[in-house]
N, C-alpha and C positions, 0 to 999 in steps of 0.2 A: 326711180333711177338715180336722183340726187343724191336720195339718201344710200343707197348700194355705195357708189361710189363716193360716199364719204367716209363709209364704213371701211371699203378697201382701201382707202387712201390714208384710215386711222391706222389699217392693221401692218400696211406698209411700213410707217413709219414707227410703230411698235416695236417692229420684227428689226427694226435696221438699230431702234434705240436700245432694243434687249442684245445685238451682236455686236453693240460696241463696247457694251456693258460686260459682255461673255470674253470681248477682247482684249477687254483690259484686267481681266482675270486671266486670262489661260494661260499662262505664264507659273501662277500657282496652283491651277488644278491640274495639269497635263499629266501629272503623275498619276492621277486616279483614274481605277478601271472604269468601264461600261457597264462594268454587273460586278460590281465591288459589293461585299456584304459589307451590314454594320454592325457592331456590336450592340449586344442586350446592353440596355441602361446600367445594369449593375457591373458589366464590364468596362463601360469605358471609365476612364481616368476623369477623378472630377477634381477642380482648382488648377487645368489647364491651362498657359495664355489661349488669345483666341485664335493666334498666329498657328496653334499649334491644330496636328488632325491626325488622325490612328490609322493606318494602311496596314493592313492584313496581320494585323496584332501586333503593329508597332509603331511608335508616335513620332511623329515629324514634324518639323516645322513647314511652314507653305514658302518660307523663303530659303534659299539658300545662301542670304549674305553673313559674313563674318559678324563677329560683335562690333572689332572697329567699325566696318562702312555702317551697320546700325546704328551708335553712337554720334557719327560725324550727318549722317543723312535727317537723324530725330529730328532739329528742329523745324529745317526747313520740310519733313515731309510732314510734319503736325501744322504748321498754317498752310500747304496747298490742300491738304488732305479735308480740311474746316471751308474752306471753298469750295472743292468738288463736294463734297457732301451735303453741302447746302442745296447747292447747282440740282444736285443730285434728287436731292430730296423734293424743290419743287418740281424740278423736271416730271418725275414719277407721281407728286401728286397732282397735276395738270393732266398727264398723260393717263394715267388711272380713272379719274372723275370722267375726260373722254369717251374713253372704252368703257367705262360700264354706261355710259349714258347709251352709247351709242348699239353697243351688245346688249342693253334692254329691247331698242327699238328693233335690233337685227331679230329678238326673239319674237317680238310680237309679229312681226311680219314672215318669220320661220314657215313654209309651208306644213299647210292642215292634212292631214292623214284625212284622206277621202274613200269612204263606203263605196265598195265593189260588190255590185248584185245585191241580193236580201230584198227588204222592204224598202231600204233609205238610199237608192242607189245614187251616187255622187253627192250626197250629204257627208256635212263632216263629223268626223269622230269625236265623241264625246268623254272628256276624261276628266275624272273618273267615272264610273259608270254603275248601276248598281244592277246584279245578277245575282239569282239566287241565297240575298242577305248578305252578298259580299259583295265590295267595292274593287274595280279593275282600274287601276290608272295605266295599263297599256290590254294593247290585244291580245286574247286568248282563246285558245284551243277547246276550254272544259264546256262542257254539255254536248258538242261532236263528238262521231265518233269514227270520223275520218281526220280530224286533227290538225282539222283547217285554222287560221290563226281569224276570227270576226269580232269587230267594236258595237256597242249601242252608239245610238247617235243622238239621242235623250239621257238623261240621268238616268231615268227608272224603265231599266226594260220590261218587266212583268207589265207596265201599267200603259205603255205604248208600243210594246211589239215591233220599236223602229229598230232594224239592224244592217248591217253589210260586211261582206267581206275584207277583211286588210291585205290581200295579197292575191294575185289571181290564180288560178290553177295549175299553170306553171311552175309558178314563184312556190305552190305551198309542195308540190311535185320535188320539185331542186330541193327547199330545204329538210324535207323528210327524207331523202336519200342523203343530204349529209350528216343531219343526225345519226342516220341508222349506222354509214360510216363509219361518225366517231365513236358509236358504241361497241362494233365490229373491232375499231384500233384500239378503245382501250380496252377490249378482252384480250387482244392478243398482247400487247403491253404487261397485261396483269399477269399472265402466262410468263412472259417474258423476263420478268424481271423477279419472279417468284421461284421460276425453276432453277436447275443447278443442271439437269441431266440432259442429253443433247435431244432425243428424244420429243420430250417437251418443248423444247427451243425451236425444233423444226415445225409442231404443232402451230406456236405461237408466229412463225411468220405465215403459216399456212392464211389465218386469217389479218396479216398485214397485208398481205397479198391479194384477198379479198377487199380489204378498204381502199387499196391503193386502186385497183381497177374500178372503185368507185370513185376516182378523183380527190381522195383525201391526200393532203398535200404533205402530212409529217409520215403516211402510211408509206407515200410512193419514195420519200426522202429515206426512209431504213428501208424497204425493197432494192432502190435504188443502189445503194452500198453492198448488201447482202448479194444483189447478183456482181457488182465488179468484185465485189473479194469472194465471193464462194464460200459466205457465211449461213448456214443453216439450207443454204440453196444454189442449187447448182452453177458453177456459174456462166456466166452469159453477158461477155462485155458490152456485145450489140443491144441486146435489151435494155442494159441499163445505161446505155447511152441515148435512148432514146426516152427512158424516165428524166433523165438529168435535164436533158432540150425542153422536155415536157414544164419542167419544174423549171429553170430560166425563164421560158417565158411568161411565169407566172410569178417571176419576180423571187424566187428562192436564195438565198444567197450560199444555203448547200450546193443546189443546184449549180450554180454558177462556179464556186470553187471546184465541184467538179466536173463539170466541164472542161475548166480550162486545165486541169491534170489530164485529160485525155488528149489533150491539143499537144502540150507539153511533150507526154510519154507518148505520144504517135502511139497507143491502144483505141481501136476502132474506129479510127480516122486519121487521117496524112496529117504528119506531125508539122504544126505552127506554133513559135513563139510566140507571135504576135498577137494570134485571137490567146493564147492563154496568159498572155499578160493580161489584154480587154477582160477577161471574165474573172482572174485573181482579181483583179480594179472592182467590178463591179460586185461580190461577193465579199473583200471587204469592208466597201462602201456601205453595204446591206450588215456590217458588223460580224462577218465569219469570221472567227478566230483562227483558223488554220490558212485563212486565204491572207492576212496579217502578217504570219509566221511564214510564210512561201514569201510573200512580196518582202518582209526582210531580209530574207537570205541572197535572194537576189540582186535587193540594191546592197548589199553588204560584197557578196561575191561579182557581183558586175552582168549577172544571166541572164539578157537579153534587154538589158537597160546599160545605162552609163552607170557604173559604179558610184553609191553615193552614202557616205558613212552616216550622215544626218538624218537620210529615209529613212534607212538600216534603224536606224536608233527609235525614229519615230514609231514605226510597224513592231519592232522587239520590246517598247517600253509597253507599248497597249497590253500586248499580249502577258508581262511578264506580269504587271499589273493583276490579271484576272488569277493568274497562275495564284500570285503571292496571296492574294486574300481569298485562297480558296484552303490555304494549307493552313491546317489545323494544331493543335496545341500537341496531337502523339504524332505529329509529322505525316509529309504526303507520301505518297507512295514509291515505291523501292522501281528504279528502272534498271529490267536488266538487259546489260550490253553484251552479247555473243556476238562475236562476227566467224563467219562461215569457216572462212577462208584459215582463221586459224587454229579450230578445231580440227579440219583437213591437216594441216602442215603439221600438228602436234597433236595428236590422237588423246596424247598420258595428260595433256595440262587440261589441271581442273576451267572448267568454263563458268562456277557459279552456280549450275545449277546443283542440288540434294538430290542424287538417287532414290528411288521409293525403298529400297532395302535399307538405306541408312534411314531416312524419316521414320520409319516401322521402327528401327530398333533404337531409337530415340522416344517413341512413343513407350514403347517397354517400359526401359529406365522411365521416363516419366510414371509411368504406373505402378512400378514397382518402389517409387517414391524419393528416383533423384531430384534435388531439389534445383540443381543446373538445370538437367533436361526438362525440367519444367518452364523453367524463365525461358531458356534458349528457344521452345517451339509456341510458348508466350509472343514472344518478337516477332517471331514468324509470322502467325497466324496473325496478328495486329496488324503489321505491315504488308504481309503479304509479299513474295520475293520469292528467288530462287526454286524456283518448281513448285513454292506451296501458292494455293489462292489464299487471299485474307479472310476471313471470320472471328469477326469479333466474338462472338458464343465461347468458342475456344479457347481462344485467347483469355478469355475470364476468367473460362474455368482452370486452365494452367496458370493462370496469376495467383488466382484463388488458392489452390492446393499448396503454390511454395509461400506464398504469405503465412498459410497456417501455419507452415513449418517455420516462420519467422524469419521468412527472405528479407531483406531491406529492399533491394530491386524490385521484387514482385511487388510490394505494396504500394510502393512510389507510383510504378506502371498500370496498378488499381485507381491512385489517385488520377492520375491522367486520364483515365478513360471516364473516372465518374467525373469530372470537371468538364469534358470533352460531350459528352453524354452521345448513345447511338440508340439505335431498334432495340438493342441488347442491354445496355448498363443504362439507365436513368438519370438525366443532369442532377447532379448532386453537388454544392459546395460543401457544405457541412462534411458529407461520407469523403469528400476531395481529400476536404483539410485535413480531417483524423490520419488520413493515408499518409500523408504526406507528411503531416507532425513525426506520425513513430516512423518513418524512414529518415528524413532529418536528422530524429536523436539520436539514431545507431550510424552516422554521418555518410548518410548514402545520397551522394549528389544528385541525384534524380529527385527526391524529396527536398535536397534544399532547394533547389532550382525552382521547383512545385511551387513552393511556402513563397519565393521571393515573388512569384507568379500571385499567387495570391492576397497577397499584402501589395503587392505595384496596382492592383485593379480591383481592388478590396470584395475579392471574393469570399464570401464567407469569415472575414474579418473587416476592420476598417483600414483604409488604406493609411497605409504606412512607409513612406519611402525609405528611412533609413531603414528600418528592416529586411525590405526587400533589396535593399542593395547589399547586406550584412550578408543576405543567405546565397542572391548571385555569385558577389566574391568569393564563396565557399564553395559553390561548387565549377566555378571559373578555376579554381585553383586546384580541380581535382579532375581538370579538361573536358569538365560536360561541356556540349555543343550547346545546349538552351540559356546552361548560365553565362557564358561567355556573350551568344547573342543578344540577351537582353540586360547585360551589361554595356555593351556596346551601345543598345540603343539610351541608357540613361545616359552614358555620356555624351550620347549626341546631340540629346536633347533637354539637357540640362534638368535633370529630374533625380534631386536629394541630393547632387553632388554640381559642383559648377561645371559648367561646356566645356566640354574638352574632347575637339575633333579626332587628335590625334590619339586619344584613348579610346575612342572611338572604333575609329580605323584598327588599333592594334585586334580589339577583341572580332568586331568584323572578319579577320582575316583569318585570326585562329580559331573562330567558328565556320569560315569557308573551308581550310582546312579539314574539319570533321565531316563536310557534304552537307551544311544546313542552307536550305536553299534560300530561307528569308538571309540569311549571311551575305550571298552573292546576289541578294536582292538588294540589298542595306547597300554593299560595296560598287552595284554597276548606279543607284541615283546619286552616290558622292562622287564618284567619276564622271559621270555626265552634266552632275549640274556646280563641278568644280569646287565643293565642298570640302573642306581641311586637305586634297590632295589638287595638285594640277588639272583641271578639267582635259580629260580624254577619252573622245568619242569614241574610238576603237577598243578602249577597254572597256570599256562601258556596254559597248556592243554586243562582246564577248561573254561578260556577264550576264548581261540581260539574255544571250540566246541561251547560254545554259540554265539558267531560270525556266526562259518558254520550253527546252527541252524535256521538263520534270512534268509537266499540263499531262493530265489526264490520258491525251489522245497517244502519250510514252506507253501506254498499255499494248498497245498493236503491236512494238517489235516481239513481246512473249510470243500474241496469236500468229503473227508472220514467221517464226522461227517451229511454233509448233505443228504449223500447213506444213513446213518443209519439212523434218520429222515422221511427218505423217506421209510422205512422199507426195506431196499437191504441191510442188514446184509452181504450177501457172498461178495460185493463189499466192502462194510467199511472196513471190516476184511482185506481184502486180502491189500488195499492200507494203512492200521495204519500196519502193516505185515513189509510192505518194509519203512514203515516211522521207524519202532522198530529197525529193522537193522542198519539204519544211527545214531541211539541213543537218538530219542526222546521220551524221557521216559515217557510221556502223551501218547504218540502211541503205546508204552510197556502195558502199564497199560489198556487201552482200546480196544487192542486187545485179551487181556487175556478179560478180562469183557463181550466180545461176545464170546471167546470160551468158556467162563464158563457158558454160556446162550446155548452149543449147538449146535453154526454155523453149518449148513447142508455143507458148504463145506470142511471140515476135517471131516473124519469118527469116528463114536459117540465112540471109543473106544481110541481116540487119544485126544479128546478136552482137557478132565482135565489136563496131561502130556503137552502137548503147553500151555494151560494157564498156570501150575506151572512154565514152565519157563519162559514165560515175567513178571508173576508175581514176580519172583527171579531178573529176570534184573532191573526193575522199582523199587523195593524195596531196591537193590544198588545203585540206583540212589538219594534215601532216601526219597522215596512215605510211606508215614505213613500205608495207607491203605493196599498198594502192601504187607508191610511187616505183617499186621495183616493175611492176606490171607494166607499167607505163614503159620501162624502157624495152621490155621483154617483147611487147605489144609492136612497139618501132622496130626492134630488134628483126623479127619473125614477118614483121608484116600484117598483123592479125588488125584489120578492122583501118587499117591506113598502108601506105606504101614504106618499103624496108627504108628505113633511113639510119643507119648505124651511127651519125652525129646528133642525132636526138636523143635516140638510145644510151648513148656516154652521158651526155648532159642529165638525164635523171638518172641515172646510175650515180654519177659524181655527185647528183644533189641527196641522196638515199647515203652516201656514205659520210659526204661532210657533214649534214645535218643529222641522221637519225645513227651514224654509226652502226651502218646495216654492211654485215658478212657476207652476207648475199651478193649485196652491191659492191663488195670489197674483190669477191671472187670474180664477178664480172669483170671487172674492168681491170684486174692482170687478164684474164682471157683476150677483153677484146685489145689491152697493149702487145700480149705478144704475139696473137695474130692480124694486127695490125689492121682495124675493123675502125672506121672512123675517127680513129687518130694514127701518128705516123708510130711505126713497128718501133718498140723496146724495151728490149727481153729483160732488160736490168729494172725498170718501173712494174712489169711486168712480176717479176719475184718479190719487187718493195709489197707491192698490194697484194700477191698469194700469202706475205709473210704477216700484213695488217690483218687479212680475214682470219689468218687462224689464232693470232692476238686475240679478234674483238669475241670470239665464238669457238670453244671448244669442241661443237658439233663440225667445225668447219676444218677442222686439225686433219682426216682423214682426207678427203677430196684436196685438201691444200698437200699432203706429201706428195699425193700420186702426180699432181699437176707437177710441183716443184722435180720431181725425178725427170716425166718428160721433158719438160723444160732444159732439164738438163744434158740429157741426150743430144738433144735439138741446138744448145749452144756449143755440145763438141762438133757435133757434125759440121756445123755453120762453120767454127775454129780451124777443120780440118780442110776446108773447103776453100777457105779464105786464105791458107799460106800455100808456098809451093815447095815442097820438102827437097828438091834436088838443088833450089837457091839455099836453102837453111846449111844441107850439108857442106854447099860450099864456101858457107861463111863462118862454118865450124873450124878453128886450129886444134889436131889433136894434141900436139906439141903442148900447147897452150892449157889443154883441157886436162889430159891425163899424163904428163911427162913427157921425155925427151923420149926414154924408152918403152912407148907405150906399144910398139909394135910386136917387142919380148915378152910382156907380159901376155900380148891376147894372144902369141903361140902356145906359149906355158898355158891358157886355161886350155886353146883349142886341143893340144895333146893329151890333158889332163881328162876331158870329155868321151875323148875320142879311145882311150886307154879303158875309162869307165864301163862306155858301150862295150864295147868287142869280151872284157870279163863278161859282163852281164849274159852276151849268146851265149858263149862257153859252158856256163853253169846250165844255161836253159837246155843245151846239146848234150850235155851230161844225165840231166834228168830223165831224157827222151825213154821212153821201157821199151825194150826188146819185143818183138813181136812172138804169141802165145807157141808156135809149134814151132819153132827155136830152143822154148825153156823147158825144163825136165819136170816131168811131174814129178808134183807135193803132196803127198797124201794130207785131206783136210782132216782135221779136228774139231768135233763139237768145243764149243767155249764153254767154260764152269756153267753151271747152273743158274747162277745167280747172275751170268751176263747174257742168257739167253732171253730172244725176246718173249711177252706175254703171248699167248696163243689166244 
């Protein structure tokens, strides 16, 4: 017992001396992910300080102070630094010699694996052991052939025959059913990620469904998902609400993020904030990444916490973190943003996606040996985007064919991917270099960019800083995103050229500009940790959430936009649902768009109320539309009670801020019907005459209103004087002459002279009645004026 307890009282104070140790770092490591890659040896940068460290293919310092405070701080942090280090140094080796003395003792006293049944029952296990010429240093299965796991409890079984069981019949029960399990999950896995045709994909959960009903815990986790979205399987919220409970209790941290989307989205249970706070917390505690990116947006937006930009920051850096060191040298993946609502509104505007008739006749010209349409469905296929999937195979072979033809592009985009290396093209430096050299020389910035990449990390050459800063400036100056970003970062990080923040920052910005996400990576840790610009957490924030936006799991709005398409409304909904949580405000807004259509899976009496609130979140995110809804929503009633002063209030904020016609039209309607502000028909015409300024769509509905309007202010004119007072404050004297009474006889005579001619002539005209007048003998008319027969 003494020694137990000397042993916890060693590890206690281990544990408290390694988190003072971890505390006095986190300050410099906080920027690094939880599943950060590292570079191969041959990529990273050698003759680095030590100060410095590589994040997701770009180099940093672990501090953020200027040169001055480094300068002024050197000497006194060089004599405390010679004392803690000391401190340090015996502390750890006192504490070391400790624990291994003491985890020697813990070891020998370690409980003995004790024989179950056989010959040697409750003897202990002998290891190593010798069986049939070979030596076991743990328990094994071979010579049974039920596959029970048993040890000798002598060295030499043959020669003493002493054995037992390692596990009882239970225990070997349980672990053979989850073997059989995992073999079950990864056939369907291997299906899974092997097919392409849906077909197959259904096959392949057929037996995840199979492992999951054997308690395999990653089976029941994609079961789990596949029934709330309606992925390869029908779906079924309830069921898989009761996988997720399943998997909580077992500690899942999927499980628990989803869960608390359902608490959240009130799908399959009475909507709480509060438990889906609890289960975001504890999910990711357990390290989910999405339950990270939900709890930021929250402390960012204020949703169901106190609004707090510092958590916000905390929860968006983890996550941007995994994003950035996961994106690759030919860039991460293309997210595409549709939102519903204004394809509906605008039928003709392109959305992004490639029709299959135009991809077809792209593929043509490709074949027939454009050397465009080769590059162009190159990129595509690479990236993957706009209606097409990625494939790399493709993509080769389209690189490949306008290369031959002597593309510059194409070979650069070869170098890339043989640098990159995948399933399909082979890490290659050497085949990189070639690429990249003859694109270079015929001065195609995508090869200088390459070659600077190359010589920065001495890929297939030796590292070379001015070079690679020679071939960035080249192609910085010919607006590549790569050259520009990994310009930026030598100047940040003082690499072939002296530190210069603020050159820094410039290139940073004009690689955000082109959409490079390490760009708005680079730009949200100098905003946060106050680096060559003012420290600003809200920008920073901002940053970092469009960072986490670009994360892999960006793939679901395609498969969410495609359920709807396919007319599976209850599956779009529910997956833009849990896209709206993490903060994608396209997924806000198009979730609201199908509840406001109805979705059969929330109850017809709760749609309006969920859509008003994504339509409240999306329109703080400063969606034009979202916010016109919002007043439309107060307006009508829908989903709250009619409040016409609400209603103005976003209207007003839709037109000061987003310069929406829309909004402009509104609000002449509601001034000159007099609808939550006080009636005025003259503000009223200012704002019918703003909307058809800001929107030439809006020129047509703004006459017609403007004519009514105009009726409505004679009327109102007419209504408002009293014409027998006007007459008699008329002087005709005054108005038309002394002898104005002569004149209006002379016209009334002149009128009245007119008429009485005019009967006269009409009395003249009158024809005599037929048997009064003398017959006429008729005459046929010439020939040629008779009619045709």
């Amino acid at each position: 017992m003494g020694r137990r307890a000397r042993l916890g009282l060693v590890l206690c104070l281990a544990a408290l001396w390694a988190g003072g140790l971890a505390a006095a770092d986190e300050e410099g490591n906080q920027d690094e992910s939880l599943e950060s890659k590292t570079l191969s040896a041959e990529d990273q940068v050698k003759d680095h300080s030590t100060g410095t460290r590589v994040v997701a293919g770009q180099i940093f310092l672990e501090s953020g102070k200027s040169d001055s405070q480094s300068e002024d701080e050197e000497n006194f942090q060089s004599q405390e630094e010679e004392k803690e280090n000391s401190l340090e140094e015996l502390n750890s080796l006192e504490m070391s010699n400790l624990l291994n003395k003491d985890l020697e003792e813990a070891e020998i006293q370690s409980p003995v694996l004790t024989a179950i049944g056989g010959t040697a029952d409750g003897e202990p296990c002998h290891f190593p052991f010798l069986f049939m010429e070979k030596e076991y240093a743990e328990c094994t299965a071979d010579g049974r052939e039920d596959g029970r796991l048993w040890c000798a409890t002598t060295y030499d079984y043959k020669k003493d025959q002493k054995w037992g069981f390692c596990e009882t019949e239970e225990q070997s029960n349980k672990r053979r059913q989850m073997q059989e399990a995992e073999d079950v999950y990864q056939t369907g896995m291997k299906i899974l990620n092997e097919s392409s045709k849906k077909a197959q994909k259904k096959e392949a959960y057929q037996y995840l469904l199979k492992a999951a009903d054997m308690n395999h815990t990653k089976a029941m986790e994609k079961v789990s998902y596949a029934l709330l979205f309606g992925d390869y399987l029908k779906q079924n919220i309830q069921a898989s609400k009761e996988l997720f409970e399943k998997l909580t209790e077992e500690g899942s941290p999927k499980g628990q993020m989803a869960l608390g989307f359902l608490y959240a989205s009130g799908l399959g249970v009475n909507s709480s904030q509060a438990k889906a706070l609890v289960y975001y917390t504890f999910g990711a505690l357990g390290g989910n990444l999405i339950a990270h990116m939900i709890l930021g947006y929250r402390y960012w937006a204020g949703i169901g916490v106190l609004q707090s930009c510092e958590s916000a920051l905390t929860h968006y850096r983890l996550v941007a973190n995994h994003v950035a060191s996961d994106i690759s040298l030919t860039g991460g993946t293309v997210v595409q943003r549709i939102r519903l609502a204004d394809e509906v509104e605008n039928p003709g505007m392109a959305s992004g996606m490639l029709e299959e008739d135009l991809i077809q006749y792209y593929q043509f010209l490709a074949e027939k040996g454009d050397v465009q349409a080769q590059v162009g469905l190159g990129q595509l296929h690479l990236h993957g985007g706009r209606g097409v999937e990625q494939n790399h195979q493709r993509a080769f072979e389209y690189f490949n064919q306008a290369a031959n033809a002597g593309n510059s592009h194409a070979m650069a985009f070869l170098g890339k991917m043989y640098s990159e290396g995948s399933d399909v093209v082979p890490q290659s430096n050497e085949t990189a270099l070639q690429y990249f050299k003859k694109a270079a020389d015929m001065g195609n910035p995508v090869g200088q960019s390459g070659l600077g990449m190359a010589y920065l990390y001495g890929r297939g050459v030796p590292v070379n800083y001015e070079l690679a800063l020679k071939y960035f400036q080249k192609a910085a100056e010919q607006g590549w995103v790569d050259g520009q970003l990994q310009l930026g970062s030598m100047y940040y990080n003082g690499i072939g050229v002296k530190r210069d923040y603020k050159q820094a920052l410039k290139y940073f910005n004009l690689a955000s500009q082109g959409g490079h996400i390490l760009a708005f990576y680079n730009l949200a840790q100098m905003h946060a940790t106050g680096t060559g610009v003012m420290r600003s957490c809200h920008t920073a924030v901002e940053l970092f959430k469009n960072v986490c936006e670009r994360g892999r799991w960006s793939e679901r709005l395609m498969t969410a936009y495609n359920s709807y398409k396919d007319g599976d409304s209850n599956s779009a909904v529910v997956q833009y649902l849990l896209l709206a949580e993490q903060g994608y405000e396209v997924a806000q807004s198009n979730a609201a768009f199908i509840l406001d259509q109805k979705a059969s899976i929330v109850g017809e009496n709760e749609t309006y109320p969920r859509a008003l609130l994504h339509w409240n979140r999306a329109a703080s995110q400063g969606y034009t539309v979202a916010r016109i809804k919002l007043g439309d929503y107060h307006f009508y009633g829908f989903g709250t009670d009619v409040d016409y002063e609400t209603a103005f209030i976003h209207y007003r904020l839709a037109s000061e801020q987003q310069h929406s016609a829309q909004a402009m039209f509104n609000l002449g309607y509601m001034h000159e019907k007099g609808l939550g502000i006080k009636q005025d028909i003259h503000l009223a015409k200012r704002f019918y005459d703003m909307a058809a300024e800001a929107s030439p769509d809006a020129q047509v509905p703004v006459f017609l209103a403007l004519c009514k309007l105009g009726v409505i202010y004679s009327l109102q004119y007419v209504r408002e004087i009293n014409i027998r007072e006007v007459f008699s404050h008329i002087d005709m004297d005054q108005l038309l002459g002394p002898e104005w009474d002569l004149y209006l006889m002379t016209i009334i005579a002149l009128l009245l002279g007119t008429i009485i001619a005019y009967r006269q002539r009409q009395h003249q005209a009158i024809p005599r009645p037929a048997g009064l007048r003398p017959a006429v003998p008729q005459q046929e008319p010439p020939a040629e004026h008779q009619p045709p027969q």
